[in-house]
C-alpha positions as CSV (number, residue, x, y, z in Angstrom):
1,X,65.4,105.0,106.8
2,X,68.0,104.3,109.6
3,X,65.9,102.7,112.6
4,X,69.4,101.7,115.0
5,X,71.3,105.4,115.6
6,X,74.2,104.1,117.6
7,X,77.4,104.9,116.5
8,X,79.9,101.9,117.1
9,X,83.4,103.2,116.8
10,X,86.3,100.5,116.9
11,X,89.1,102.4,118.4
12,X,92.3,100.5,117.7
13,X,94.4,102.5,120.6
14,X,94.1,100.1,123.4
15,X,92.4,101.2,127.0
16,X,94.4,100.8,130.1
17,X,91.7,100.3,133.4
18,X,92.6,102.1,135.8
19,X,92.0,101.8,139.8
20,X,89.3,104.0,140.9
21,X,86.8,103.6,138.1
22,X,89.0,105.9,135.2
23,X,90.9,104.7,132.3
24,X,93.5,105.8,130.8
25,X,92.8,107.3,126.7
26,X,94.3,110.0,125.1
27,X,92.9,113.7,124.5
28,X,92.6,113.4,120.3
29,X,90.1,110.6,120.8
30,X,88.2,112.6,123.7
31,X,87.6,115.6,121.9
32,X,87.0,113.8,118.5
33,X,84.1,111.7,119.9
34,X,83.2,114.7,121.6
35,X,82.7,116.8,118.6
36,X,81.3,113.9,116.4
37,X,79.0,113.9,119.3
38,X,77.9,117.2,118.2
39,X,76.8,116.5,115.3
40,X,75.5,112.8,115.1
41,X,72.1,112.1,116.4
42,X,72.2,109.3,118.2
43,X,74.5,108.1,120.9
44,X,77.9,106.6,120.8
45,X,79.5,103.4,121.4
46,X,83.5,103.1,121.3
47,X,84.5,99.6,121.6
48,X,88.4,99.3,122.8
49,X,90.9,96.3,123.5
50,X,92.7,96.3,126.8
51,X,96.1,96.5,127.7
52,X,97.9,96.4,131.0
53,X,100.4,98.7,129.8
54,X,100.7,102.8,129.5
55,X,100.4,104.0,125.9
56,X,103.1,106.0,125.0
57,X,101.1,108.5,123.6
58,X,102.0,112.0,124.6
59,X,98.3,113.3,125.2
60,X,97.4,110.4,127.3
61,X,95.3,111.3,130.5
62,X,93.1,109.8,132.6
63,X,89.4,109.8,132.7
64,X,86.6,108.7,134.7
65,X,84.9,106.1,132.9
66,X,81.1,108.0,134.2
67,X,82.2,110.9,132.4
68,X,83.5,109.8,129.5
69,X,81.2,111.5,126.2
70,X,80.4,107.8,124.8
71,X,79.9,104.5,126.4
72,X,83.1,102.8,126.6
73,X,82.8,98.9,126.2
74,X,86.1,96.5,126.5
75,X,86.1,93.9,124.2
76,X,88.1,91.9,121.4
77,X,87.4,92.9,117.9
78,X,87.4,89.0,117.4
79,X,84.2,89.1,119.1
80,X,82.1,91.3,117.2
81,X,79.6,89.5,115.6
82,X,76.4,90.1,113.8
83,X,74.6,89.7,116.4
84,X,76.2,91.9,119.0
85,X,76.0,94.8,116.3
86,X,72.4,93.9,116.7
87,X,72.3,93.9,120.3
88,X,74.1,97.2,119.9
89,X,71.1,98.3,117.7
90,X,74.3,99.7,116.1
91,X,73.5,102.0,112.8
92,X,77.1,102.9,111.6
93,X,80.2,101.3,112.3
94,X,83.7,103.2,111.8
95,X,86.7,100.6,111.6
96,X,90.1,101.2,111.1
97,X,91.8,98.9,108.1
98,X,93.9,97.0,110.3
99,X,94.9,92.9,111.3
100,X,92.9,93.2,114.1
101,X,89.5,94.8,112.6
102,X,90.3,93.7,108.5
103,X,87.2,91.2,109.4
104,X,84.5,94.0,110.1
105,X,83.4,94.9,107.2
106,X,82.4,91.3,106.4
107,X,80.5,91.3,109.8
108,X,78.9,94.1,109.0
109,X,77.7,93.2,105.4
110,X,76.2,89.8,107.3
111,X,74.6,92.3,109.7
112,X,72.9,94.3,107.4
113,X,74.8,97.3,108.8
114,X,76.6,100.1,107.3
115,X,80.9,100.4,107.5
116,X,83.1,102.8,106.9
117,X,86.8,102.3,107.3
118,X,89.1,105.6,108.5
119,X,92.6,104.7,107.0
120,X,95.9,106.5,107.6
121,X,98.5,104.3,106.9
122,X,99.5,103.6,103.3
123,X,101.7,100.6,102.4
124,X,104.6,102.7,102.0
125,X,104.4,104.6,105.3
126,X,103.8,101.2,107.1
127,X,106.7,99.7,105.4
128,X,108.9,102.8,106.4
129,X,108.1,102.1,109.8
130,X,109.5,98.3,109.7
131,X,112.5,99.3,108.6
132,X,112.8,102.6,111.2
133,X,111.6,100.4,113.8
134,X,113.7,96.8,113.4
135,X,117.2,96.9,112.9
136,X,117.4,93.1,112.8
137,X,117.6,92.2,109.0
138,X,115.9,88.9,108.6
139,X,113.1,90.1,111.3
140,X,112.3,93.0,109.2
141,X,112.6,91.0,106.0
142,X,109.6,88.8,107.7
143,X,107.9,91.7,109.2
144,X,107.5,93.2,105.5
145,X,106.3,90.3,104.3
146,X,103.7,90.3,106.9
147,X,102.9,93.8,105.8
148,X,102.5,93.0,101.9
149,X,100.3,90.1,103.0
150,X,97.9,92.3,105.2
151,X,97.7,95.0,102.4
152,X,96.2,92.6,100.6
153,X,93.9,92.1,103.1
154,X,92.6,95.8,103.8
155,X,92.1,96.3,100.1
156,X,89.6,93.5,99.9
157,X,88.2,94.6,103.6
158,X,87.9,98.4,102.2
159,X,86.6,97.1,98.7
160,X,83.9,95.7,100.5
161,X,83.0,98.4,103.2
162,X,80.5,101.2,101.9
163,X,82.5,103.6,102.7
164,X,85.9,105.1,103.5
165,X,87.2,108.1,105.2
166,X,91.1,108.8,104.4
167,X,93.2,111.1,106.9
168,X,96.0,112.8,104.4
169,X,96.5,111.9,100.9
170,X,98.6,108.9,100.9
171,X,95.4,106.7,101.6
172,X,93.4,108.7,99.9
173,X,95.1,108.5,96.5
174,X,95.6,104.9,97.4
175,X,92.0,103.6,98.4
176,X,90.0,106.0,96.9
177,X,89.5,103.9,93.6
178,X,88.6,100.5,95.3
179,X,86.1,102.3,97.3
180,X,82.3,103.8,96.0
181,X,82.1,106.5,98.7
182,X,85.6,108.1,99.7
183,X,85.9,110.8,101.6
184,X,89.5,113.0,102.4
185,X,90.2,115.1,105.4
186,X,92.6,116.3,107.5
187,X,92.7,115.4,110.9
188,X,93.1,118.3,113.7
189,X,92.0,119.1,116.8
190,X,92.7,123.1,115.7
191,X,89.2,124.9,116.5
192,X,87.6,128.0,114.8
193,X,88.2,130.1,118.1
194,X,91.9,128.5,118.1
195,X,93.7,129.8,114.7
196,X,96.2,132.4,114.3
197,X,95.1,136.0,112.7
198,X,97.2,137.5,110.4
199,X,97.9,140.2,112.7
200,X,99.3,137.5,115.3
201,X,101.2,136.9,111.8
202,X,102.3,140.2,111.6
203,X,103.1,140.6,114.9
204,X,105.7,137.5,115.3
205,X,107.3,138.9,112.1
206,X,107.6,142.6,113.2
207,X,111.6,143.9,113.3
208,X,112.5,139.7,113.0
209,X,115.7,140.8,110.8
210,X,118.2,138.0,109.7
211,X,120.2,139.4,112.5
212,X,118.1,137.8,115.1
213,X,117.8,133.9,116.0
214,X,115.6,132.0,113.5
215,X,112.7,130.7,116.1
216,X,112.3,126.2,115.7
217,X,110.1,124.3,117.1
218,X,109.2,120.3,116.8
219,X,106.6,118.8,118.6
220,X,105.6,114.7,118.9
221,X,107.1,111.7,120.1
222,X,110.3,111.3,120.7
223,X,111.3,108.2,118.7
224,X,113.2,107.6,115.4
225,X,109.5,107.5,113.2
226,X,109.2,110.7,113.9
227,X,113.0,111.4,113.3
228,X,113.6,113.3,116.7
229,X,117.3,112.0,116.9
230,X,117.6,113.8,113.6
231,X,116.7,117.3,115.3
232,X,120.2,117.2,117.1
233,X,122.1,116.6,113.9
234,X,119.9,119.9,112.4
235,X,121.1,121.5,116.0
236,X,124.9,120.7,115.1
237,X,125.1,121.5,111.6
238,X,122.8,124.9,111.9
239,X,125.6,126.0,114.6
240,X,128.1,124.4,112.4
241,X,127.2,126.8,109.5
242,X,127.1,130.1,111.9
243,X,123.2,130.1,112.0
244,X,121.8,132.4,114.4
245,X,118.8,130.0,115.9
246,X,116.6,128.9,118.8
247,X,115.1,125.4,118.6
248,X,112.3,124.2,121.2
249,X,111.4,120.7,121.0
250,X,108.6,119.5,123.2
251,X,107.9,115.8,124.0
252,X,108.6,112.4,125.5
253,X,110.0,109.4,123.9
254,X,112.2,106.7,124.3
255,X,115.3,109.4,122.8
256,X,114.8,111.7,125.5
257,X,117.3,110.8,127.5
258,X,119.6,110.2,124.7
259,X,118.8,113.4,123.5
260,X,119.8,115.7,126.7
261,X,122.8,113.8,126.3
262,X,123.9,115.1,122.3
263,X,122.9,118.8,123.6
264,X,125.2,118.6,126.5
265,X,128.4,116.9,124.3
266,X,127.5,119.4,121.8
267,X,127.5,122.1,123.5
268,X,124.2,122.8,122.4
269,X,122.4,124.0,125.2
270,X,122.3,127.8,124.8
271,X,120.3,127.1,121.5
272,X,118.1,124.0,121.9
273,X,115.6,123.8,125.0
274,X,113.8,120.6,125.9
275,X,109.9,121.9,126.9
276,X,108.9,118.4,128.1
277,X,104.8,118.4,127.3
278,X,103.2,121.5,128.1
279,X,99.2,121.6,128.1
280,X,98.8,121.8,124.1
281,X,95.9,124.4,124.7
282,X,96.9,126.7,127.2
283,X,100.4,126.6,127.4
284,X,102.7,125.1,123.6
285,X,99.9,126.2,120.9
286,X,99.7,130.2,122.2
287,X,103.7,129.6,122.5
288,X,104.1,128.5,118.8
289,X,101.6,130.9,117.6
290,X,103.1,134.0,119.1
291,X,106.8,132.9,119.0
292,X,108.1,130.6,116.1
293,X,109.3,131.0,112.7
294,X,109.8,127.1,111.1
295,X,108.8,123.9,112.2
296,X,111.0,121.0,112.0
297,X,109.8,117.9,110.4
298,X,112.0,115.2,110.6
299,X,109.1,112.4,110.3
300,X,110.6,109.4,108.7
301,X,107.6,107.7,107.6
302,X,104.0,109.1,106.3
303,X,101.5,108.6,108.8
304,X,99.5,111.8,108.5
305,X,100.1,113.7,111.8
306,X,97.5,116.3,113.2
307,X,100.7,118.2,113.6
308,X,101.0,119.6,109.9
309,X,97.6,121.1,110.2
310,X,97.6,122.5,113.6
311,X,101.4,123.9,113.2
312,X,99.9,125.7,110.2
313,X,96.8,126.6,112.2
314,X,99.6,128.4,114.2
315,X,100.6,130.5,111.0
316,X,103.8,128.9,110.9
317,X,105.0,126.8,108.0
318,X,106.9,123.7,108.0
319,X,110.2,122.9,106.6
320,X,110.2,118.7,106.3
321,X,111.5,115.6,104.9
322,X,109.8,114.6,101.7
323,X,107.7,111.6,103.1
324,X,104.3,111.5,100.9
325,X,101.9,113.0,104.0
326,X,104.0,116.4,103.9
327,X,104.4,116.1,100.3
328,X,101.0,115.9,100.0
329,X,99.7,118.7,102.3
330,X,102.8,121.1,101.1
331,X,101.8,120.7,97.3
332,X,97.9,120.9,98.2
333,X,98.3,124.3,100.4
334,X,101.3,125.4,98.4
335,X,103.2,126.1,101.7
336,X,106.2,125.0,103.5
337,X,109.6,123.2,101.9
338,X,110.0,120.2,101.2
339,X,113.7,118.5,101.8
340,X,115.4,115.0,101.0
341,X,114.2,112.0,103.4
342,X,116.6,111.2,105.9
343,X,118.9,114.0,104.9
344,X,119.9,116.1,107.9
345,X,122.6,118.3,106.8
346,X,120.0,118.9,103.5
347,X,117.4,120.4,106.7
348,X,120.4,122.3,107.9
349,X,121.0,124.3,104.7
350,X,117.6,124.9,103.9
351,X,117.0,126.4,107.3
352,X,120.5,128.3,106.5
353,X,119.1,129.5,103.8
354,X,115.8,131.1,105.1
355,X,117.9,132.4,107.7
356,X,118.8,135.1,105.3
357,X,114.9,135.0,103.6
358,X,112.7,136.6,106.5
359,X,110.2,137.5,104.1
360,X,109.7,134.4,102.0
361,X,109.1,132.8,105.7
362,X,106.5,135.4,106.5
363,X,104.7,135.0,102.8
364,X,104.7,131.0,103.7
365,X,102.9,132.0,107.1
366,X,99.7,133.8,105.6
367,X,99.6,131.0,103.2
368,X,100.2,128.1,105.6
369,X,97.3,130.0,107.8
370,X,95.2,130.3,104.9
371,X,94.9,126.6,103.9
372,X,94.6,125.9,107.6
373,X,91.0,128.1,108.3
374,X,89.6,125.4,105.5
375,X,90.9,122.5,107.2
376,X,89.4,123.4,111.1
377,X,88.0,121.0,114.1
378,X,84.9,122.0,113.4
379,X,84.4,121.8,109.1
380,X,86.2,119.3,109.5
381,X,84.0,117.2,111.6
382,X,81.0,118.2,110.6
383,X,82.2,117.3,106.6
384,X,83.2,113.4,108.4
385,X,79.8,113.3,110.0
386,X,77.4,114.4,107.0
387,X,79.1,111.9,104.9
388,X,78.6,109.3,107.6
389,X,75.1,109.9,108.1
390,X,74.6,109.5,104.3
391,X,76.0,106.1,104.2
392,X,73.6,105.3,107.3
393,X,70.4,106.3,105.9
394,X,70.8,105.4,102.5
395,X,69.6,102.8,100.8
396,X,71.9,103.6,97.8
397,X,75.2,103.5,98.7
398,X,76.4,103.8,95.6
399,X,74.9,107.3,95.8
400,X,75.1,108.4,99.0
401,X,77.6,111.3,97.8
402,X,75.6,113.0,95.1
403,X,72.4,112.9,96.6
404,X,73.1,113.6,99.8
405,X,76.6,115.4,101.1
406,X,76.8,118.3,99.2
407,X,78.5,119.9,101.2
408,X,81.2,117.9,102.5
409,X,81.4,117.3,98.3
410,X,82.0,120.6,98.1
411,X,84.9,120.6,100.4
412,X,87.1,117.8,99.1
413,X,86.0,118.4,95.2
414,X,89.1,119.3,94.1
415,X,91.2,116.3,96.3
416,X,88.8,113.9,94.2
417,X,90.1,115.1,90.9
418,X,93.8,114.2,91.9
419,X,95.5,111.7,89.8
C-alpha cells in the first residue's frame, strides 16, 4: 500500500526565474502536469534546474510561480538523494533517461521508492542530432562518442527502474525488452473537445479540384533538426515543377531570418507566408483544421514530436522524411507518406504528385483522424497515469501490468506485440 502520494517529476527543460515572482516554462509541461493532476491522487512536485537563459521553445510563457498546478522546487538533479525523496514523502518518481538524471533510478532503489523513466530519444535520433547540429568533424566525432558511452548508461539506468514510459516507437521498440513494465504512448496536447469531425473533413475537401493551390502547412522550430531550411528548397522545386500551392509555416528559430531571405531571392513570396507563432488553441489549430491539405515534415532526426499526432488530430495527413518516429506512427495508423531523409526535391515530387490525387489526400484525412480520436489528451493521460499508479502501489512490480492496468493494457496491446 503506497503511504507517500507525491508525485516527484524531474523535468529536464530548465526554469528561467523571473522578476516579479513568475518563471518562465512552456505550455506542453503546464497542461500535462495539469491533466496528470487530474487523475493522480495526491499532489505534485516538479523538480527543475535553473538557467539564466530564455529557452528557445516556441510555447514558452510565463507564469506566476503561486499559480503554477504543482509545487515547483529548483534544484540540481545531483542533489537528489534518498533522503530528500524521503523528505519529499515522494511515492513515484518520473525521470527522464538522460546524463543529468541516469543516477535516479539508483537513488530511488536505495530509497525504497518507485521509478519510472519517460524516454524519447533513441540512440539513433540522438546521434542524428550530432551530426545536424555540429559541423566541426572531430567535435562531432567526440560528441558521438559521448553519446555511445551514455547509451550505455541509460540502458543500465532503465534496466534498473520499475518502469518505463516510451513517447513514439523508436524507444519503445528499443527499451521495451530491458524493462519489466513498458508502457507506449503518444504524446499530445490534442483534447476530446479539440479534434476535427469528419464533416470539418468534408468540408476542407468540398470543390478542392487539382485546379486549385494544394494548402501546406509546417509548424515547430525553426532550426535544421527539424529541417525548416529544407521547406524553402520544397518551396522552389514545387514552383519549379508548375505546382499550384500555398505553404504556411509558423514558428521561430534561429533560420528565420535566413528564411525571409530565400522567399524574397526566390521570388517566393506569393506562395509561402511566414505566420510567426499564433496562439496554438485559438488561432493555428482551427486554421489547420479548416484550411490545410499536407503537412510538411522535414524533421531530420526522430525525436517523437506532438506534432504528428495533433496535425492528424486536425484531419490532415503528413507527407515526411523517413526518420523512425514518422515511420513509426505512418505504418501504425497507416496514414500519411513517407519520403527519403534529407531528400528535398524527393518531398517536391511527392507533393507534385498528390497535386493531381485530391482524393487519395482526402481518404488519408479520415484515416489520419481516425488513428488520432485513440491517441487523445485525455486517454492518453489517463492510460500514463493508471500505469503509474500500479507501479506505486504495488508490491509486485513485476506484475503491476496484468493485475492491475487493464485498461491502459488494452490500449497499447497491439504496440507490445511489435517485433
Amino acid at each position: 500500500m503506497l503511504t507517500n502520494n507525491n508525485l516527484t517529476i524531474l523535468q529536464p527543460l530548465k526554469a528561467k526565474l523571473l522578476p516579479n515572482g513568475e518563471v518562465l516554462l512552456t505550455r506542453k509541461l503546464i497542461e500535462a502536469v495539469g491533466e496528470l493532476a487530474k487523475y493522480w491522487s495526491g499532489s505534485i512536485t516538479v523538480m527543475m534546474e535553473e538557467t539564466k537563459e530564455d529557452n528557445d521553445q516556441i510555447d514558452s510563457k510565463k507564469f506566476k510561480l503561486d499559480e503554477l498546478p504543482f509545487k515547483l522546487e529548483i534544484i540540481s538533479f545531483y542533489q537528489i538523494t534518498p533522503a530528500l525523496l524521503h523528505q519529499h514523502q515522494s511515492g513515484l518518481v518520473l525521470a527522464v533517461p538522460e546524463y543529468r538524471q541516469n543516477h535516479i533510478s539508483k537513488v530511488c532503489k536505495i530509497a525504497g521508492v518507485p521509478c519510472i523513466y519517460v524516454s524519447e530519444y533513441s540512440l539513433t535520433t540522438r546521434k542524428q542530432i550530432v551530426n545536424v547540429s555540429t559541423s566541426n568533424p572531430l567535435i562531432r566525432l567526440r560528441r558521438l562518442l559521448w553519446t555511445y558511452s551514455q547509451e550505455y548508461k541509460q540502458r543500465k539506468a532503465i534496466a534498473m527502474a520499475d518502469g518505463l514510459q516510451s513517447n513514439g516507437t523508436p524507444t519503445y521498440q528499443e527499451y521495451k525488452h530491458i524493462n519489466r513494465n513498458p508502457l507506449f504512448f503518444f504524446d499530445t496536447r490534442i483534447s476530446e473537445e479539440m479534434l476535427a469531425t469528419e464533416a470539418d473533413i468534408e468540408g476542407r475537401t468540398e470543390n478542392r479540384s487539382q485546379d486549385m493551390p494544394l494548402r501546406l502547412v509546417f509548424s515547430g522550430r525553426l532550426i535544421k533538426m527539424k529541417g525548416a531550411d529544407h521547406l524553402i528548397e520544397v518551396a522552389r522545386e514545387l514552383k519549379q515543377l508548375k505546382v499550384k500551392f500555398e505553404m504556411f509555416i509558423s514558428g521561430i528559430g534561429e533560420l528565420e531570418e535566413m528564411m525571409h531571405q530565400q522567399i524574397a531571392a526566390n521570388q517566393l513570396n506569393d506562395c509561402v507566408k511566414m505566420l510567426g507563432v499564433p496562439d496554438f488553441k485559438t488561432k493555428f489549430f482551427p486554421f489547420v483544421k479548416n484550411n490545410i491539405d499536407l503537412f510538411v515534415c522535414c524533421h531530420r532526426q526522430g525525436d517523437p514530436s506532438c506534432t504528428y499526432i495533433e496535425t492528424m488530430a486536425g484531419g490532415v495527413p503528413i507527407v515526411g522524411y523517413a526518420n523512425e518516429a514518422f515511420q513509426g506512427i505512418a505504418e501504425m495508423s497507416e496514414a500519411g507518406w513517407v519520403v527519403p531523409m534529407n531528400q528535398p526535391k524527393q518531398m517536391a515530387k511527392k507533393i507534385a504528385e498528390l497535386s493531381h490525387k485530391r482524393e487519395e489526400i482526402k481518404s488519408m484525412s479520415f484515416k489520419s483522424l481516425k488513428f488520432a480520436q485513440q491517441h487523445t489528451f485525455e486517454k492518453t493521460f489517463q492510460a500514463r497515469v493508471k500505469h503509474m499508479q500500479a507501479i506505486a502501489y504495488s508490491t509486485r512490480p513485476s506484475q503491476v501490468i496484468e493485475t492491475q492496468v487493464s485498461d491502459a493494457r488494452d490500449m497499447v496491446l497491439a504496440y507490445s506485440q511489435l517485433p
